[in-house]
Z-matrix of the N, CA and C atoms (Angstrom, degrees):
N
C 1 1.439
C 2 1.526 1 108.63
N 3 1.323 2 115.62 1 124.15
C 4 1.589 3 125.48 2 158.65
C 5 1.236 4 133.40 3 -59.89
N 6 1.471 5 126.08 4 94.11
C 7 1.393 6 127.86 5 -153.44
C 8 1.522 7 104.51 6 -95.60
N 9 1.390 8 120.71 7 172.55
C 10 1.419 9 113.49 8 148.20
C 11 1.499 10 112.28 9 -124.07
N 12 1.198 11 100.98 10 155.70
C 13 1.623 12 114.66 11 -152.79
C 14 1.484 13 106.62 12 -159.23
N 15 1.277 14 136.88 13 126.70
C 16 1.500 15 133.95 14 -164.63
C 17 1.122 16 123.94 15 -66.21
N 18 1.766 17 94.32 16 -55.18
C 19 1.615 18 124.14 17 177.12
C 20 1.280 19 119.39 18 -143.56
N 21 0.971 20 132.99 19 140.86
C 22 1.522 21 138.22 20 169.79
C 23 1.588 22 101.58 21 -76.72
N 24 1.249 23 125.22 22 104.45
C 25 1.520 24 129.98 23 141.86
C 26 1.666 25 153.02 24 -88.04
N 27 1.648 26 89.57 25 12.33
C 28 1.577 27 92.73 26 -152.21
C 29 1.378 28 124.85 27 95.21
N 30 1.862 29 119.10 28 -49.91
C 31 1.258 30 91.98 29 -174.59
C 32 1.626 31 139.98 30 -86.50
N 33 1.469 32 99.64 31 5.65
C 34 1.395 33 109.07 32 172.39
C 35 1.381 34 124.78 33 -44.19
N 36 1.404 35 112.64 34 -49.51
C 37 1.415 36 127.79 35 172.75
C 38 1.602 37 124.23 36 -82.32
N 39 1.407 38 85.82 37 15.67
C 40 1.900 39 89.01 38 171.12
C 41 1.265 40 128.19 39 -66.84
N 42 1.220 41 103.81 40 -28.32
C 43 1.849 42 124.69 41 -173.27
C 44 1.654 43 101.30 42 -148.89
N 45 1.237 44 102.31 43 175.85
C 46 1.354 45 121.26 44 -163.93
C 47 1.614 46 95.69 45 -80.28
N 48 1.485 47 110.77 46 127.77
C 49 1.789 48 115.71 47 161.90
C 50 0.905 49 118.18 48 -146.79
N 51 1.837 50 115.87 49 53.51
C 52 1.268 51 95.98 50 162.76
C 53 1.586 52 117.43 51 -109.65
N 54 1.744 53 113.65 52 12.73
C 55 1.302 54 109.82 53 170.40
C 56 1.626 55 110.70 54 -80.26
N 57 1.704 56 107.15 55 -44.50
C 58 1.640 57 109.62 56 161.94
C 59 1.624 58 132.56 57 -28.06
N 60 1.453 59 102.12 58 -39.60
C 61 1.781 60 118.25 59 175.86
C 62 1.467 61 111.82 60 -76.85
N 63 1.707 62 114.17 61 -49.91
C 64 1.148 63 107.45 62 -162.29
C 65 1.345 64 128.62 63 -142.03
N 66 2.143 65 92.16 64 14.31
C 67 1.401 66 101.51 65 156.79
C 68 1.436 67 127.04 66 54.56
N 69 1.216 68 141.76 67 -112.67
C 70 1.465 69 130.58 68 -150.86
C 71 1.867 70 89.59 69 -118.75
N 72 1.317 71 101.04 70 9.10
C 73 2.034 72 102.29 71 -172.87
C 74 1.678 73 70.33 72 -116.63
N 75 1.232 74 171.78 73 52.49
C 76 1.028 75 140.49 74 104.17
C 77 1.763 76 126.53 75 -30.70
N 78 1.277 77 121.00 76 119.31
C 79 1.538 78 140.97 77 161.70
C 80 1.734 79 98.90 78 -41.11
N 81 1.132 80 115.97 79 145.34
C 82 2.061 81 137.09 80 147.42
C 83 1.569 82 80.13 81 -81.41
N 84 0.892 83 161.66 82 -50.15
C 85 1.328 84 129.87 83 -165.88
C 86 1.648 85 146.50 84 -160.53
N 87 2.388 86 65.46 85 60.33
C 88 2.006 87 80.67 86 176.90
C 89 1.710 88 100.09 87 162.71
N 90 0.669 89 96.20 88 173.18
C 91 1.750 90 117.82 89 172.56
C 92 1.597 91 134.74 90 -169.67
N 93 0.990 92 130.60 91 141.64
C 94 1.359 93 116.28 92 -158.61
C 95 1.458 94 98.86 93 -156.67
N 96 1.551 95 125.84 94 122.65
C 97 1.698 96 128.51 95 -177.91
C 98 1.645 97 90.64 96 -146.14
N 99 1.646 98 102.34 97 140.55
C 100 1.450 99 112.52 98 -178.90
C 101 1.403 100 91.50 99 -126.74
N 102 1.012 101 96.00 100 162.52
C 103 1.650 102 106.10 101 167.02
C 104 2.011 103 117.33 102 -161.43
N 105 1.288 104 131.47 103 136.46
C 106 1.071 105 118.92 104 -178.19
C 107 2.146 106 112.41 105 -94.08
N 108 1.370 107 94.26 106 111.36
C 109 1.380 108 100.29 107 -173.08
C 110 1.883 109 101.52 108 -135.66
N 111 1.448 110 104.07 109 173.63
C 112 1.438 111 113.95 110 -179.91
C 113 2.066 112 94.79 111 -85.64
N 114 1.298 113 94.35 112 142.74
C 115 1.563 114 86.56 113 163.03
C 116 1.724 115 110.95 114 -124.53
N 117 1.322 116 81.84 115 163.37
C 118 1.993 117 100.80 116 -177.17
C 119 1.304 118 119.44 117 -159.84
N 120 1.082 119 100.98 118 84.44
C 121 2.027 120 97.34 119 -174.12
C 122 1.893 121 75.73 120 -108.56
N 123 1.297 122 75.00 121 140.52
C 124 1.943 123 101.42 122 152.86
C 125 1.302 124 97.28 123 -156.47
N 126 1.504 125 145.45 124 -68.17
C 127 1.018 126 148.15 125 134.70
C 128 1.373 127 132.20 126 20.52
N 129 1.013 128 112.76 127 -56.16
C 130 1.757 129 124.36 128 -156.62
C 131 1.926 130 94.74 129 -150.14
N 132 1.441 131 103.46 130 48.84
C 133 1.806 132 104.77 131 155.14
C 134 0.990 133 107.79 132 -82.40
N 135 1.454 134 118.74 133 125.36
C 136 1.416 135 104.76 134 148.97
C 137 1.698 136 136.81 135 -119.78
N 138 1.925 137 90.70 136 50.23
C 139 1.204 138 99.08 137 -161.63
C 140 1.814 139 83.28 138 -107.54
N 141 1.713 140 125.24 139 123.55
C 142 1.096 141 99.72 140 173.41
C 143 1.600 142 142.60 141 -72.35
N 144 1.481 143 96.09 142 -20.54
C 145 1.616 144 112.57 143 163.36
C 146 1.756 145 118.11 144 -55.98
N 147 0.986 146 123.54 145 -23.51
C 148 1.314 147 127.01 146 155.25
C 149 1.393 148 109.44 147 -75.49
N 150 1.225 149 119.26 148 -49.92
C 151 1.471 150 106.94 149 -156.22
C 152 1.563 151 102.79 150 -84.12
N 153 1.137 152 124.40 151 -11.45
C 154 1.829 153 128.10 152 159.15
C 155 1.072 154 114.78 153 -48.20
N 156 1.415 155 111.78 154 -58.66
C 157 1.596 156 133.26 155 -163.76
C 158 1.501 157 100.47 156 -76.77
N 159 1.102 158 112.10 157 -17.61
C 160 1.598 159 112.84 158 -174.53
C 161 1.469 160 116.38 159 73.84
N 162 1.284 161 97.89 160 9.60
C 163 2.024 162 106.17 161 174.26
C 164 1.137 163 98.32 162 -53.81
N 165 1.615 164 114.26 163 174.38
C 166 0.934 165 142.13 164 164.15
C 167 1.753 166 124.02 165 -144.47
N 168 1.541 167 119.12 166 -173.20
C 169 1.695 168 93.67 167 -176.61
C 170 1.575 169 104.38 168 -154.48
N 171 1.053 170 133.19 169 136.12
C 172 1.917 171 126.20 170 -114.85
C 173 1.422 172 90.53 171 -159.47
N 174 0.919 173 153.63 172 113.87
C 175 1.829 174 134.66 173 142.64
C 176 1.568 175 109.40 174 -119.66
N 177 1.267 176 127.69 175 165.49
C 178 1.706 177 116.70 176 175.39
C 179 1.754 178 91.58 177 -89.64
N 180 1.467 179 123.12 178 -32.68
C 181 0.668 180 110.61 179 -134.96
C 182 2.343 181 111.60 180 -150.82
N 183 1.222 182 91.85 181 81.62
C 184 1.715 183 84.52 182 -151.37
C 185 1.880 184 111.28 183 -130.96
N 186 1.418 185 98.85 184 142.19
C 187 1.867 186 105.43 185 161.88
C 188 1.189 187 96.28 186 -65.03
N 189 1.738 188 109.84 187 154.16
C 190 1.393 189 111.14 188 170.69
C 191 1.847 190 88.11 189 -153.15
N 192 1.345 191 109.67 190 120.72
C 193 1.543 192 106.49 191 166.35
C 194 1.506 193 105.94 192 -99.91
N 195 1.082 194 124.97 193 147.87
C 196 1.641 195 113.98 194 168.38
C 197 2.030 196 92.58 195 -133.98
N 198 1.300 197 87.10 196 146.16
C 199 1.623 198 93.55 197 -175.19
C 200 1.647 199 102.24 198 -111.20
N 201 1.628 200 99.96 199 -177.61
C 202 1.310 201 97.79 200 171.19
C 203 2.012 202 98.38 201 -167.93
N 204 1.774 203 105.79 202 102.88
C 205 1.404 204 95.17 203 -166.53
C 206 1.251 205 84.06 204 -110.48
N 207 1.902 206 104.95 205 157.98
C 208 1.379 207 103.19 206 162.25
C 209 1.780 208 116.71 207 -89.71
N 210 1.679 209 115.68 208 -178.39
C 211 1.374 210 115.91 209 177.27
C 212 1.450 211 139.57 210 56.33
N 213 1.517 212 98.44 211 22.81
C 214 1.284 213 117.01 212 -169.91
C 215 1.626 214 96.34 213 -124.93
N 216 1.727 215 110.70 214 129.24
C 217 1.099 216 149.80 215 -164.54
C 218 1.839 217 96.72 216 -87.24
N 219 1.036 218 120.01 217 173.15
C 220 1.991 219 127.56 218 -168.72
C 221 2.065 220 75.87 219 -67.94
N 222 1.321 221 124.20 220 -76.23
C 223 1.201 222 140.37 221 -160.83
C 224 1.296 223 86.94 222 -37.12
N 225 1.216 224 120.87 223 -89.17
C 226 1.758 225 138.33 224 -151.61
C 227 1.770 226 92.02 225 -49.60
N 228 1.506 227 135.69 226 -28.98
C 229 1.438 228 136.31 227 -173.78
C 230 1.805 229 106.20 228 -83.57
N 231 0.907 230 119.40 229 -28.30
C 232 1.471 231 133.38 230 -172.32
C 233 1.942 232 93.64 231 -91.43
N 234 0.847 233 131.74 232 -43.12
C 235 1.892 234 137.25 233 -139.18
C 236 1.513 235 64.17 234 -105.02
N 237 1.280 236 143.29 235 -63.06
C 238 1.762 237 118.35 236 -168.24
C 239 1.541 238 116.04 237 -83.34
N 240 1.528 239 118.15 238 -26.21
C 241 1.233 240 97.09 239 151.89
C 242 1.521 241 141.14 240 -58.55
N 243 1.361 242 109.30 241 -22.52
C 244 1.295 243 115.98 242 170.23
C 245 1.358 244 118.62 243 -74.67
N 246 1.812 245 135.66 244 -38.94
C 247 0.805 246 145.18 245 163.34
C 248 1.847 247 111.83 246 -59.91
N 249 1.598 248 111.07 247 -39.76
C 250 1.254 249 86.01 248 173.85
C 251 1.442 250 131.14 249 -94.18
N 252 1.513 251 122.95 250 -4.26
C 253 1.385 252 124.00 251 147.81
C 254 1.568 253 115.91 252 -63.14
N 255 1.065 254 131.31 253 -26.78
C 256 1.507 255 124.07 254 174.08
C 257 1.958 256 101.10 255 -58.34
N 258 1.099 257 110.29 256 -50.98
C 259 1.498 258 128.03 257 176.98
C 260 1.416 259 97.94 258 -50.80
N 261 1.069 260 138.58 259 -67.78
C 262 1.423 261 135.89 260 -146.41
C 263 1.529 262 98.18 261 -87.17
N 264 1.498 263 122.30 262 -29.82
C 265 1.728 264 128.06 263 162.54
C 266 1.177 265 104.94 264 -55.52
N 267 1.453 266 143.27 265 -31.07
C 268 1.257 267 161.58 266 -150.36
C 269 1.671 268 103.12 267 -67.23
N 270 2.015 269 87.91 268 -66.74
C 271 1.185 270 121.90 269 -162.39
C 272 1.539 271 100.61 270 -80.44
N 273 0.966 272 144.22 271 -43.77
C 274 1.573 273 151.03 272 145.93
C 275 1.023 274 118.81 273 2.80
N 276 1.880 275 92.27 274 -92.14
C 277 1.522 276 103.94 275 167.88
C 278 1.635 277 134.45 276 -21.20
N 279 1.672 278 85.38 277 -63.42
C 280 1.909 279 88.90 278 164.51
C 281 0.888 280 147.85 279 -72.32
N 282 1.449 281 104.02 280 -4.34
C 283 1.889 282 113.30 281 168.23
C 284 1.188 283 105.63 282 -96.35
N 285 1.753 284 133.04 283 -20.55
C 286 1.338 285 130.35 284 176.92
C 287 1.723 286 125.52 285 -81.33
N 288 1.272 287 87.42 286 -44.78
C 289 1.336 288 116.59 287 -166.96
C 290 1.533 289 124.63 288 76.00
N 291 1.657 290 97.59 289 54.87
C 292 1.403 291 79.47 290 177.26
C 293 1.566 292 82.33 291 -158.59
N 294 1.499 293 104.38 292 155.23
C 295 1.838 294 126.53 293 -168.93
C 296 1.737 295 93.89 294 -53.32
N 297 1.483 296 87.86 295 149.64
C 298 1.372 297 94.11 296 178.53
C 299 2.035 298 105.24 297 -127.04
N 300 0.960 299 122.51 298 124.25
C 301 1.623 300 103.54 299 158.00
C 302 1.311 301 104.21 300 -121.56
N 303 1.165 302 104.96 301 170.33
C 304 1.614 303 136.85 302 -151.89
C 305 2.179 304 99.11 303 -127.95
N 306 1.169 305 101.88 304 111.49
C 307 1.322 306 120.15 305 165.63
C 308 1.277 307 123.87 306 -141.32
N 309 1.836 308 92.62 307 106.31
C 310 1.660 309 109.47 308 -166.00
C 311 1.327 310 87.45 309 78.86
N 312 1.605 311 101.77 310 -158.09
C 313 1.699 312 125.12 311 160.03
C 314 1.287 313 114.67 312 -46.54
N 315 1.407 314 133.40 313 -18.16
C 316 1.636 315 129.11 314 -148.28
C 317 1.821 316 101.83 315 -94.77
N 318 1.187 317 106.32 316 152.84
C 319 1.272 318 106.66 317 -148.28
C 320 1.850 319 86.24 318 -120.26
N 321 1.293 320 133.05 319 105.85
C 322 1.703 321 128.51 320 -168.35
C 323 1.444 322 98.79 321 -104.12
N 324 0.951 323 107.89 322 150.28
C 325 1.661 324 119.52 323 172.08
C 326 1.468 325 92.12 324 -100.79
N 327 1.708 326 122.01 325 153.08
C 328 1.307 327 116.55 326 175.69
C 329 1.715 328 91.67 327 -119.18
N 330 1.689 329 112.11 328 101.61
C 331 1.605 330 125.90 329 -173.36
C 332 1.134 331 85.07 330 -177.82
N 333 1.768 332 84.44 331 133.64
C 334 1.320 333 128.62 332 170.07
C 335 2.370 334 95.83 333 -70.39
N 336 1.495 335 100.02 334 134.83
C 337 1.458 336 101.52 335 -176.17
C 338 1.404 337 104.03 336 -165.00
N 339 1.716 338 127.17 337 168.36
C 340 0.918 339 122.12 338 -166.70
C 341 1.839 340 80.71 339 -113.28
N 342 1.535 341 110.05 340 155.58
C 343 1.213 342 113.63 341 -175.23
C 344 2.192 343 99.52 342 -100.52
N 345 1.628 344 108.09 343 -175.47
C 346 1.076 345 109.68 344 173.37
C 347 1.658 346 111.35 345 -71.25
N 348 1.020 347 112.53 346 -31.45
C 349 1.785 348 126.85 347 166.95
C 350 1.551 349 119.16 348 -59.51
N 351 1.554 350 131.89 349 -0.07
C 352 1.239 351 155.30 350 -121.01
C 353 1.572 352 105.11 351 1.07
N 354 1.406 353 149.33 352 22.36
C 355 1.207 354 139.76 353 154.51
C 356 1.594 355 107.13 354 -51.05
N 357 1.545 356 124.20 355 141.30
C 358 1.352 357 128.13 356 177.47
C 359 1.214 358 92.65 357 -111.09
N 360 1.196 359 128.43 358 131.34
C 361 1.469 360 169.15 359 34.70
C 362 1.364 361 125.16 360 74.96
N 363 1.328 362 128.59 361 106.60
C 364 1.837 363 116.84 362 177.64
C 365 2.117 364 100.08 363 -83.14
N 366 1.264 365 93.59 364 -38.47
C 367 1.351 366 92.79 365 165.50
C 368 1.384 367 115.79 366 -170.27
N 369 1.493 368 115.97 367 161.56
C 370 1.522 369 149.14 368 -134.40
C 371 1.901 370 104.78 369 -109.09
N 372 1.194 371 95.33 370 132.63
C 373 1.903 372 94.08 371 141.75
C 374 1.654 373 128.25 372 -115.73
N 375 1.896 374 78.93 373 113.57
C 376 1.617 375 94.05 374 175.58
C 377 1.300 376 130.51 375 -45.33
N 378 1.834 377 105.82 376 -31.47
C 379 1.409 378 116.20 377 -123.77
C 380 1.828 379 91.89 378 -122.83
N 381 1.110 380 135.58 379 171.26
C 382 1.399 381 160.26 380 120.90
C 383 1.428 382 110.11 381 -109.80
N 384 1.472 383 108.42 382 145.09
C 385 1.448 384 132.20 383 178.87
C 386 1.450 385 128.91 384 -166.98
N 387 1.353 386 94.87 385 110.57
C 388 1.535 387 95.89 386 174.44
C 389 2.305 388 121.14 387 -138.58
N 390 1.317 389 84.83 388 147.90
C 391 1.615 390 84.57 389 -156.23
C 392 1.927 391 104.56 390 -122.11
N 393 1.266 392 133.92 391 131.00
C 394 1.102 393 128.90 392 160.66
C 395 1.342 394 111.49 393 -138.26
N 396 1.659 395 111.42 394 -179.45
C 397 1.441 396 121.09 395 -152.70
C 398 1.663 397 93.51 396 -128.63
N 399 1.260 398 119.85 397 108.31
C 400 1.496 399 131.97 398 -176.82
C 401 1.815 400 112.58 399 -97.11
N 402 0.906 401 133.06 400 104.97
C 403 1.172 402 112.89 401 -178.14
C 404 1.319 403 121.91 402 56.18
N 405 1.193 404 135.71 403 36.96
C 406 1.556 405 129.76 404 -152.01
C 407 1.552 406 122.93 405 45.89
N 408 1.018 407 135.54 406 31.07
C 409 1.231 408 139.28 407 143.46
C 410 1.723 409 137.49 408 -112.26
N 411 0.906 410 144.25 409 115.78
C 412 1.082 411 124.44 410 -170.70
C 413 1.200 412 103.07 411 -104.65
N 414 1.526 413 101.93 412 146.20
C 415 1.574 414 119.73 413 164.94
C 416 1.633 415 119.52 414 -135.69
N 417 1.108 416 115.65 415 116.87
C 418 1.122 417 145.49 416 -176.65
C 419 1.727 418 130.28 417 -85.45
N 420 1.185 419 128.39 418 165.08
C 421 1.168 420 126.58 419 166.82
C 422 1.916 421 117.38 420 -158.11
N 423 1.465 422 107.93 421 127.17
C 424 1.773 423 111.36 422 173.72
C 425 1.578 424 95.21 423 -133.66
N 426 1.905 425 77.04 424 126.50
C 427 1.449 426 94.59 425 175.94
C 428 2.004 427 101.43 426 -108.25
N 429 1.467 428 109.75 427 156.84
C 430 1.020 429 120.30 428 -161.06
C 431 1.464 430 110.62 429 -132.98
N 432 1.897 431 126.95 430 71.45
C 433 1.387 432 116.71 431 174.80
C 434 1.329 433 128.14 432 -12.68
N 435 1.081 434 117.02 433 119.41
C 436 1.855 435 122.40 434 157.81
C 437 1.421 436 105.54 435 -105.64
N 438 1.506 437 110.54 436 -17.71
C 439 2.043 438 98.68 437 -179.36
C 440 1.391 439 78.67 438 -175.58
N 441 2.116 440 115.64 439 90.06
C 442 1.111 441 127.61 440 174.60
C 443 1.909 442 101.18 441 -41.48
N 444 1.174 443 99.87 442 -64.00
C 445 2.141 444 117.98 443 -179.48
C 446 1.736 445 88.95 444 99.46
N 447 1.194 446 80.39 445 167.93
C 448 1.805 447 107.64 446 -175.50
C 449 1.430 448 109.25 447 -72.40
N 450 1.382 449 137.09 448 -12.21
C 451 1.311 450 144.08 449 154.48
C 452 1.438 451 118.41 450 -72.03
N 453 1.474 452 126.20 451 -14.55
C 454 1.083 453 124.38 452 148.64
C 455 1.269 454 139.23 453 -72.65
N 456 1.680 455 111.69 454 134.32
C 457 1.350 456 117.09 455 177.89
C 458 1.928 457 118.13 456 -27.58
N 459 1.612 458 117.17 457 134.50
C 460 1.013 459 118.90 458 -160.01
C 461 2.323 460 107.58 459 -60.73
N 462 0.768 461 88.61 460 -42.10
C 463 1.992 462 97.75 461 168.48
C 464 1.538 463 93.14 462 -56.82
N 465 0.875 464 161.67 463 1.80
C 466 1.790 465 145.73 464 -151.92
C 467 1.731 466 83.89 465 -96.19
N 468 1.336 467 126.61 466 148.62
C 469 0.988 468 113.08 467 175.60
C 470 1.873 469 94.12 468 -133.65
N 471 0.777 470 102.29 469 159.07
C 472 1.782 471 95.13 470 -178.25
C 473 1.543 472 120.31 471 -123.96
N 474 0.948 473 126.04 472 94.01
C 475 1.465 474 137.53 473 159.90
C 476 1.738 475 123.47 474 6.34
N 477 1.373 476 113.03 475 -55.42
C 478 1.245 477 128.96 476 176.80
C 479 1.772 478 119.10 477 60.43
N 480 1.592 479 96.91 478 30.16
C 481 1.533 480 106.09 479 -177.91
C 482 1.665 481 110.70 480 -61.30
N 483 1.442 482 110.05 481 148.43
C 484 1.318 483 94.01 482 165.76
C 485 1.449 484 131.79 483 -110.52
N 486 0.965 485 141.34 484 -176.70
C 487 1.354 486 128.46 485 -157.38
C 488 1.751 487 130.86 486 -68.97
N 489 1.609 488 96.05 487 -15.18
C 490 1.545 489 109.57 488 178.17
C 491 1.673 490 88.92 489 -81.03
N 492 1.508 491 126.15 490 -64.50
C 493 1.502 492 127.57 491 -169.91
C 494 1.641 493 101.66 492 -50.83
N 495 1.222 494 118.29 493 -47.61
C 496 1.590 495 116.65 494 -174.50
C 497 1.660 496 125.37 495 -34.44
N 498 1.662 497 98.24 496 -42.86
C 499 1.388 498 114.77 497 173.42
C 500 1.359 499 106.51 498 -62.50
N 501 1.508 500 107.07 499 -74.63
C 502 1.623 501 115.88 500 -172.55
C 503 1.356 502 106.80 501 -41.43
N 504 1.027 503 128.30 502 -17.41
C 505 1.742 504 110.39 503 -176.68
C 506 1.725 505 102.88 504 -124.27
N 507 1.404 506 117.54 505 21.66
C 508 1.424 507 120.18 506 152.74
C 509 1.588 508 94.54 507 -93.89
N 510 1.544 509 113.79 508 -65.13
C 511 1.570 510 103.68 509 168.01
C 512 1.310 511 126.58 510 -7.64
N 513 1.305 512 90.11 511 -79.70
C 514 2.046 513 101.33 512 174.88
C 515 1.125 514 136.39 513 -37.89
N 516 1.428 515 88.13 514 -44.51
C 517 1.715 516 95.11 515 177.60
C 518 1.465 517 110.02 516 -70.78
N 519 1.257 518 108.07 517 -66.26
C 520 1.751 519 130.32 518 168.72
C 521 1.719 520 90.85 519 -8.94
N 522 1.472 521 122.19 520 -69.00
C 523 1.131 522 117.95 521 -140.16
C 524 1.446 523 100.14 522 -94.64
N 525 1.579 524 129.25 523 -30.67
C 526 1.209 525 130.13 524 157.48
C 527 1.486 526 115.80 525 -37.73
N 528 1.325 527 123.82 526 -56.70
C 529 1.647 528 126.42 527 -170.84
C 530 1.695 529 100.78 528 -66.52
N 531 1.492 530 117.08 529 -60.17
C 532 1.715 531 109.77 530 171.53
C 533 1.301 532 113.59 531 -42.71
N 534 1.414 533 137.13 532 -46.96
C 535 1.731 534 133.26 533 171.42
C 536 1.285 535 102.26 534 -56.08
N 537 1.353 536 143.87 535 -51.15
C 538 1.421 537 154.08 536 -146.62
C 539 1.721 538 92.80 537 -71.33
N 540 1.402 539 110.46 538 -76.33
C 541 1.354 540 122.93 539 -160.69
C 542 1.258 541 108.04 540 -65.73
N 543 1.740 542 126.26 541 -36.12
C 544 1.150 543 132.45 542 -172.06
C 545 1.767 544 96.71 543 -68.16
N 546 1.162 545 125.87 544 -46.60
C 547 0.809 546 114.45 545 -177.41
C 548 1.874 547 140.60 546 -98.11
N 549 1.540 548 98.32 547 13.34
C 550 1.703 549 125.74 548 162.20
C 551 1.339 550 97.62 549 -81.65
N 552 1.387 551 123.27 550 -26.42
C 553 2.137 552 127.41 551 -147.41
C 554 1.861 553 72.86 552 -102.50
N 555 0.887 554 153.35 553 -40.85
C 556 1.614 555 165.35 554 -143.90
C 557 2.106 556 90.20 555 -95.48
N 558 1.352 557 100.52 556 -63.69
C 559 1.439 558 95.05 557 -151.45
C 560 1.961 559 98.85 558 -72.11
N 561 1.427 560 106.22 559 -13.83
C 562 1.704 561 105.77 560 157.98
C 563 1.302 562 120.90 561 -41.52
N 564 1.183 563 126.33 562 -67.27
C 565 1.499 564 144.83 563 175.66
C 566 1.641 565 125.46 564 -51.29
N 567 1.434 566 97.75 565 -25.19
C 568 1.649 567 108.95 566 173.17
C 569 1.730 568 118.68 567 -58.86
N 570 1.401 569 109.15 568 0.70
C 571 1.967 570 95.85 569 -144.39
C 572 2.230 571 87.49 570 -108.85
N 573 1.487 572 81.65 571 128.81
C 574 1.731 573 78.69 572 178.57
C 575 1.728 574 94.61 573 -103.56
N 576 1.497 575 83.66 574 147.74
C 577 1.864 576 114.37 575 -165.70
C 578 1.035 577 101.89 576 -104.15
């Protein structure tokens, strides 16, 4: 579902919302709301490798899906975030046209670019991602530059989708993660005892 949302700060994914979004249409096994907003967590990281480093995470201009599955352990929340940023690099790639690799969660564009630091770049991170395990559920969030801006970290690389493509590849994704989960929540039920 396509939400609207002002800014991405972090605290969306503090607690569980996917009964808040979608109420009595809540999934057994999953939820998924994007929305295109600026993000700015400094405040409310709760990734601690950022918050060591004293990073922070900035775009003017960005996709942001945040999920919310049930029965998933810290491991099982991290092993599908990784699987579902590989997916959404997938989907990238083919609307951009350009190589994508995947380190960790981080989602790289393979392009030569000038960064917000003006250092040029063989390649970029599109992506922010961060995932935890609440009570046995995890809820997550990957945000996806459309216009990292000059307040972004100098690696930020920015997408530059435009607003007709922006949809189609919230679409995509949207509908990629409902096939995905619907059908991990499916391959449970297969196992004879």
């Amino acid at each position: 579902m396509v939400i609207d949302q002002q800014v991405y700060d972090g605290d969306f994914i503090h607690e569980r919302f996917a009964y808040k979004v979608f109420r009595k249409e809540v999934t057994p096994y999953g939820n998924i709301v994007a929305f295109r907003a600026p993000m700015d967590v400094s405040d409310n990281l709760i990734d601690l490798e950022d918050t060591l480093s004293n990073d922070f995470i900035h775009s003017e201009d960005a996709i942001n899906f945040c999920w919310e599955i049930p029965n998933l352990c810290p491991i099982g929340a991290v092993s599908f975030q990784r699987l579902f940023n590989t997916a959404v690099g997938k989907i990238l790639s083919d609307t951009i046209k350009k190589d994508i690799v995947m380190d960790g969660d981080d989602i790289m564009v393979v392009d030569s670019f000038k960064g917000s630091d003006d250092e040029v770049r063989e390649q970029g991170k599109v992506s922010v991602s961060i995932t935890y395990s609440k009570e046995n559920v995890a809820i997550g969030h990957t945000g996806i530059n459309v216009n990292a801006g000059n307040k972004a970290p100098g690696f930020a690389y920015s997408s530059n989708l435009d607003d007709i493509t922006v949809k189609s590849f919230m679409e995509s994704v949207i509908t990629y993660f409902n096939d995905e989960i619907k059908d991990q929540f499916v391959a449970t039920t297969k196992i004879i005892v």
